[in-house]
C-alpha positions as CSV (number, residue, x, y, z in Angstrom):
1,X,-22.0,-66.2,-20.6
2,X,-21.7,-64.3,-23.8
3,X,-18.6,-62.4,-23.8
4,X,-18.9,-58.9,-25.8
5,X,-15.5,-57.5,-25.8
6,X,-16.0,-53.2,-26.6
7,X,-12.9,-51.4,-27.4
8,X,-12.1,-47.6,-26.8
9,X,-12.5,-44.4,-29.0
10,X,-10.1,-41.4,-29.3
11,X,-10.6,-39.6,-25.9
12,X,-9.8,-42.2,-23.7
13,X,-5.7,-42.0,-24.0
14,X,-3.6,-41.2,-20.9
15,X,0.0,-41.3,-20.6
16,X,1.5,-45.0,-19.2
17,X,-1.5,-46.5,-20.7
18,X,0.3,-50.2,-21.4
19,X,3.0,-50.1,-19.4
20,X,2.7,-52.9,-17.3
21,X,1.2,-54.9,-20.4
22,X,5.1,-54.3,-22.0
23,X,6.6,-55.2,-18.8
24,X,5.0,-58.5,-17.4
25,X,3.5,-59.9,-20.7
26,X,5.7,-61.6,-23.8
27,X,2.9,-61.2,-26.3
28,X,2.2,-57.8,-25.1
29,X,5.6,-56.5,-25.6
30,X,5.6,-58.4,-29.0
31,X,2.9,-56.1,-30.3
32,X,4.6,-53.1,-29.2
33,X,7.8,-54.1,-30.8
34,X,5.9,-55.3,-34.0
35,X,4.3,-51.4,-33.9
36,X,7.4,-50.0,-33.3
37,X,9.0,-51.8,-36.5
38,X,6.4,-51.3,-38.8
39,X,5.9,-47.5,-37.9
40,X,9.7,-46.3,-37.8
41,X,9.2,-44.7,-34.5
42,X,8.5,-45.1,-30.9
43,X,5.1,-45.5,-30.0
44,X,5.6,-47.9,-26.9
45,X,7.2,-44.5,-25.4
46,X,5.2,-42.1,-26.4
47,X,2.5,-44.6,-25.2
48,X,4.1,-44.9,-21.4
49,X,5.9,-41.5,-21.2
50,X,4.1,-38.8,-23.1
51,X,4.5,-35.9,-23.6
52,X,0.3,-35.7,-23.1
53,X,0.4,-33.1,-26.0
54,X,1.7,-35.6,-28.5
55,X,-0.1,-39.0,-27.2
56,X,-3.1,-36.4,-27.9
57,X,-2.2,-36.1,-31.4
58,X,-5.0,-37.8,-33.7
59,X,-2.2,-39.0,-35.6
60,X,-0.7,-40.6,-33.0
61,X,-3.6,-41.5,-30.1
62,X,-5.5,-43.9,-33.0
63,X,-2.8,-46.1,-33.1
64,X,-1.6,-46.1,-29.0
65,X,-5.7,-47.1,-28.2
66,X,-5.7,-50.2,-31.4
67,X,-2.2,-51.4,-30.0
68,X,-3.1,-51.1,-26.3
69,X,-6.9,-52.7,-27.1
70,X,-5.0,-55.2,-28.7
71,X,-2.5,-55.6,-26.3
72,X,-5.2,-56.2,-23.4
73,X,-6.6,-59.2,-25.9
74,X,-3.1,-60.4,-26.3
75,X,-2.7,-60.9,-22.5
76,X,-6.4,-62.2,-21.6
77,X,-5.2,-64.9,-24.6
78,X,-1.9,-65.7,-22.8
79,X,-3.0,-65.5,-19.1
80,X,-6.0,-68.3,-20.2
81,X,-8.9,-65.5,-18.7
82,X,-11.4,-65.8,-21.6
83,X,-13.7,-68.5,-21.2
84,X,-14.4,-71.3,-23.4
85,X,-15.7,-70.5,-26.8
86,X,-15.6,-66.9,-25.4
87,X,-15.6,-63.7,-27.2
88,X,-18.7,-63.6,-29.2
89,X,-19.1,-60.1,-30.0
90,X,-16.8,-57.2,-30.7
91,X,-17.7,-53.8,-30.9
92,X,-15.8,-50.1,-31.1
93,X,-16.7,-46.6,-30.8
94,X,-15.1,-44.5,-33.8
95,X,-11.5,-45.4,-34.0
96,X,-12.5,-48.7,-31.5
97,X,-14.3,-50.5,-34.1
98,X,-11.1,-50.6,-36.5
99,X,-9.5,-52.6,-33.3
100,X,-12.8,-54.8,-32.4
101,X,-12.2,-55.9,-36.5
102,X,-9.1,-56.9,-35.7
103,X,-10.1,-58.5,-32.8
104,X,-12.7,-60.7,-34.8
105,X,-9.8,-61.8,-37.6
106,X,-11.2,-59.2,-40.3
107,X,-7.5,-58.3,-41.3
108,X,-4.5,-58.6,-38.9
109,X,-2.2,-56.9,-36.7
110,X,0.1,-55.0,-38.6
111,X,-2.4,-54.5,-41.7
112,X,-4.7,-53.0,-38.8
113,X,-2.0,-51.1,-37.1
114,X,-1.6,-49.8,-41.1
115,X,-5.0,-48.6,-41.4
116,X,-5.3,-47.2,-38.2
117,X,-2.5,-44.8,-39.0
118,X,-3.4,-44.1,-41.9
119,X,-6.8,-43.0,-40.6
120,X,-5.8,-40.8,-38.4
121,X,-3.3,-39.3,-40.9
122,X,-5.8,-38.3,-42.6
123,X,-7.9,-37.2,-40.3
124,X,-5.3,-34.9,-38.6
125,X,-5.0,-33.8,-42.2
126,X,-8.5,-33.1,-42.3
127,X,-8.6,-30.7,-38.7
128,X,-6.0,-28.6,-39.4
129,X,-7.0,-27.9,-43.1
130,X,-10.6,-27.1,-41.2
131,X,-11.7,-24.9,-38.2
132,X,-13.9,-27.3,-36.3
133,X,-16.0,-27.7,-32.9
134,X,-17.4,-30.2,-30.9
135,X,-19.8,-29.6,-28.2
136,X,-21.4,-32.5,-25.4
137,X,-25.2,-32.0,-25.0
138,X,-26.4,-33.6,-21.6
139,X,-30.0,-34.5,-20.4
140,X,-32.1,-34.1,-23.8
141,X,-34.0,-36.0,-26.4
142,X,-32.1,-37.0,-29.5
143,X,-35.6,-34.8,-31.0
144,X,-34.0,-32.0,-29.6
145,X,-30.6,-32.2,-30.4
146,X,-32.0,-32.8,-34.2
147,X,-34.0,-28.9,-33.9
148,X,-30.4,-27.6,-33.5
149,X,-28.7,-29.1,-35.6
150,X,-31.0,-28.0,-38.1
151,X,-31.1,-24.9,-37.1
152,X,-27.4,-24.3,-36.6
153,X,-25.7,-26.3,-39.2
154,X,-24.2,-28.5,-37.4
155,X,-24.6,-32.2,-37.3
156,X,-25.1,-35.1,-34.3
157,X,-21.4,-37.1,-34.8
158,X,-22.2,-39.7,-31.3
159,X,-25.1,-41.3,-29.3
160,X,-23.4,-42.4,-26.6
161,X,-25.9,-42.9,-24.4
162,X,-29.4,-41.6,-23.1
163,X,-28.9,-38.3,-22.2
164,X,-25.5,-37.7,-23.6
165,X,-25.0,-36.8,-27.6
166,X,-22.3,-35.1,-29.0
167,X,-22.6,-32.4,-32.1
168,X,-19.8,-31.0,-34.8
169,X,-19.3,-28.9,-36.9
170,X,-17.8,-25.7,-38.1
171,X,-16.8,-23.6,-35.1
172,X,-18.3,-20.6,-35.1
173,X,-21.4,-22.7,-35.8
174,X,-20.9,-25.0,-33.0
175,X,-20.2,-21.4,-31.0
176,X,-23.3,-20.3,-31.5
177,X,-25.3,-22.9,-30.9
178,X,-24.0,-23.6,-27.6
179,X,-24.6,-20.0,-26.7
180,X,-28.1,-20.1,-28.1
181,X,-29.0,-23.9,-26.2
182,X,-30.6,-22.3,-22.8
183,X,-32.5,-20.2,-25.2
184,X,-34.2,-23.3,-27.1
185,X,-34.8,-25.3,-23.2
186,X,-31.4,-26.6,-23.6
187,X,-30.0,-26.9,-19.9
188,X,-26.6,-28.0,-20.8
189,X,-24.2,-27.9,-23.4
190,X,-20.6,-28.3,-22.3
191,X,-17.9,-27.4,-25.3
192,X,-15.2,-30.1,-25.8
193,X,-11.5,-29.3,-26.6
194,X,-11.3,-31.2,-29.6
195,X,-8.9,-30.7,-32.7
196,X,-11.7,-30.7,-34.9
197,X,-15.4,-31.6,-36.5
198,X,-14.7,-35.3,-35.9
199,X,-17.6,-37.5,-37.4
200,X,-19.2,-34.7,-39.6
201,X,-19.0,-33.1,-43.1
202,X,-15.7,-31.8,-42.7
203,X,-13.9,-34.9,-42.5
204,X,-15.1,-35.8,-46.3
205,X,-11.4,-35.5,-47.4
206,X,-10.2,-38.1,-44.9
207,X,-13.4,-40.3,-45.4
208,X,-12.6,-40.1,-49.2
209,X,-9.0,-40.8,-49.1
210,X,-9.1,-43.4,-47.0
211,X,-11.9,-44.8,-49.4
212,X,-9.1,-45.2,-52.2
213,X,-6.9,-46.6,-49.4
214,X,-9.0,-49.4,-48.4
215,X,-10.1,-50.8,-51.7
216,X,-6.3,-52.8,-52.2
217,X,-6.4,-54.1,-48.5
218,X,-8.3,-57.4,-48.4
219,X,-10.8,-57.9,-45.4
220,X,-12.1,-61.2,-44.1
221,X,-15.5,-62.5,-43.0
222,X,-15.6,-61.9,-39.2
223,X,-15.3,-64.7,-36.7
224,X,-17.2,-63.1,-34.2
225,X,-20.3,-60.2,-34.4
226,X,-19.2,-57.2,-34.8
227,X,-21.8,-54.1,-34.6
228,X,-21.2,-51.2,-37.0
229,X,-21.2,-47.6,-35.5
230,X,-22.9,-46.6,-38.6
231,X,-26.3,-48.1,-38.1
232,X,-25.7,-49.6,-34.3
233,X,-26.5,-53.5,-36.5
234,X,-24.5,-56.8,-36.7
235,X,-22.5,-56.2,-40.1
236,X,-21.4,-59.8,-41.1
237,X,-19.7,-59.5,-45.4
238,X,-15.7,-58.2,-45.4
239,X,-17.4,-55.6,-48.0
240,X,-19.7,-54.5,-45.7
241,X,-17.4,-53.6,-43.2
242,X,-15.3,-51.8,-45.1
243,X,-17.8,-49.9,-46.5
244,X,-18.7,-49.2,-43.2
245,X,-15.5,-48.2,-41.7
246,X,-15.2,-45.8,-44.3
247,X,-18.7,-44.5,-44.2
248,X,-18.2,-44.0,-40.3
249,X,-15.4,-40.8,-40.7
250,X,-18.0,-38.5,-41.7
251,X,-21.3,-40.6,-39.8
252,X,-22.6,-40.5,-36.1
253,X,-21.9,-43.1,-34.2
254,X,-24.5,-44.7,-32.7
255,X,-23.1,-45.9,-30.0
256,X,-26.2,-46.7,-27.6
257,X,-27.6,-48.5,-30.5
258,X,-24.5,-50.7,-30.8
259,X,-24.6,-51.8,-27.1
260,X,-28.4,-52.5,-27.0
261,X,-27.7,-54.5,-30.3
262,X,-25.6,-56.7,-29.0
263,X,-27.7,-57.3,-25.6
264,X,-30.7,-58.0,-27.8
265,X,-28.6,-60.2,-29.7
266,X,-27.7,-62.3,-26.4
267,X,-24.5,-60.5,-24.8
268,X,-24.6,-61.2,-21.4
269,X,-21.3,-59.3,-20.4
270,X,-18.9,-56.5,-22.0
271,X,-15.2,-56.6,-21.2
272,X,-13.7,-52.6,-21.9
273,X,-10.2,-53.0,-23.1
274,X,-9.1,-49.5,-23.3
275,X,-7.3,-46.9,-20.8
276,X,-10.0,-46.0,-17.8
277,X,-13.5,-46.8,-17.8
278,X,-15.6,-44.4,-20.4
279,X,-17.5,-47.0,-22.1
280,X,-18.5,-48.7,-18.6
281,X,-19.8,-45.2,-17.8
282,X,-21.8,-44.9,-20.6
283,X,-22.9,-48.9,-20.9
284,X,-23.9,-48.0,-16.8
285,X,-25.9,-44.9,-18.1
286,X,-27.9,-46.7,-20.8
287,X,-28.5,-50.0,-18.9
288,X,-28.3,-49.9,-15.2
289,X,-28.1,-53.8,-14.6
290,X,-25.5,-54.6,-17.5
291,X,-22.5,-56.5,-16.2
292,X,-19.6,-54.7,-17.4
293,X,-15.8,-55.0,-16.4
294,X,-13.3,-52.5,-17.5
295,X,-9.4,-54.0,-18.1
296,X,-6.7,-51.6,-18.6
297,X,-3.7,-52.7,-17.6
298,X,-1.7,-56.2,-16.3
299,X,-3.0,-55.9,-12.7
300,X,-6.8,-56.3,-14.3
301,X,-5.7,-58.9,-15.5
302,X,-5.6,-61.2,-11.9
303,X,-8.5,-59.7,-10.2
């Protein structure tokens, strides 16, 4: 086996994610606490109780999916489930790839927990200071997707997988190209309910501060391959990740690329930690015959 372990993006949040992580693991509780001190406030309950409309809060969902990705590591480290000289790979999509660094020793917990909300501060920032759109476009060629973006304004922020890419932008933009896709041979384009443009242009303030942010934090070398969403490629210097992390607030993210990356590289198996299964969906819709196991919470843990 090579392990890849792929952690969740903003999206995948539901209320009691990590609940039974907190209540029948030590070292799972003991990151929740350590987030709880560090931030001032209670994400463990806004993690395990809701309310949905403020777990949905960029501010606060970044940080309840890096804490609960790392949380799931935590336990498969306690319970003994990873196999020898197992992870080899970490990968992320969008917020996911600030935990997968953690994850592979590129800065720790609580300077990651730090980062993290301090990205989505900023981001947040970023939405409400902008009127923004997203919109999911099934079935076509990434060709395709390009001629509208073009044409509309608007930009490609994720390759998830074949047949799936997701486009942002200003809304009115994003409006009218959805209403104009059966028009160009589109067949469907499915708005999202998103707070803003996430992954395009206007996020440059949030991409810019966080810059300035990031260039007193010290990163390390990687102990295990970690894939940026940036160019879907092994990124291997502390300087290249964190140019990369930076670069990724207003980039697409190529996810498909990431995940055939790492195959081509020699993964063998993904392991999701995050709330539900999104990312097995999307590894199942790109390769058919990938092994992939989705962990969320304790009782994944024992099967």
């Amino acid at each position: 086996m090579a392990l890849a372990l792929i952690f969740s993006g903003q999206g995948a949040q539901k209320v009691g994610m990590g609940r039974s992580l907190f209540e029948q693991s030590a070292a799972a509780r003991g990151l929740y606490e350590q987030a709880n001190a560090i931030l001032g406030w209670d994400l463990a309950k806004i993690s395990f109780e809701g309310p949905e409309t403020e777990l949905t809060r960029t501010k606060v969902c970044q940080l309840a999916l890096f804490v609960h990705g790392m949380a799931l590591l935590a336990v498969l480290r306690e319970r003994g489930k990873l196999p020898a000289g197992e992870p080899r790979f970490a990968l992320g999509l969008s917020l996911g790839e600030l935990t997968a660094c953690c994850a592979a020793g590129v800065f720790d917990f609580g300077t990651g927990l730090r980062i993290v909300g301090e990205r989505g501060r900023l981001m947040q920032d970023a939405c409400e200071r902008t009127s923004g759109g997203m919109a999911a476009i099934m079935g076509e060629e990434r060709a395709k997707v390009a001629e509208l973006c073009r044409e509309f304004d608007i930009e490609a922020a994720n390759f998830n997988a074949p047949g799936q890419i997701i486009v942002s932008g200003e809304k009115t933009k994003i409006d009218d190209a959805v209403g104009a896709a059966k028009e160009r041979g589109i067949r469907k384009v499915v708005p999202l309910n998103v707070a803003g443009a996430y992954h395009s242009r206007l996020m440059e303030p949030a991409r810019a501060a966080l810059a300035g942010y990031l260039e007193r934090i010290p990163f390390a070398a990687p102990t295990l391959t970690v894939v940026s969403n940036t160019t879907g490629r092994a990124v291997s210097s502390a300087a290249e990740i964190k140019a990369a992390l930076v670069k990724q607030v207003v980039s697409p993210v190529l996810w498909e690329d990431c995940m055939r990356s790492a195959a081509a590289a020699g993964a063998t198996e993904f392991w999701e930690l995050g709330p539900g299964g999104v990312l097995a969906g999307l590894a199942r819709r790109t390769e058919k015959d990938w092994v992939v196991r989705s962990l969320a919470e304790f009782a994944d843990m024992t099967a």
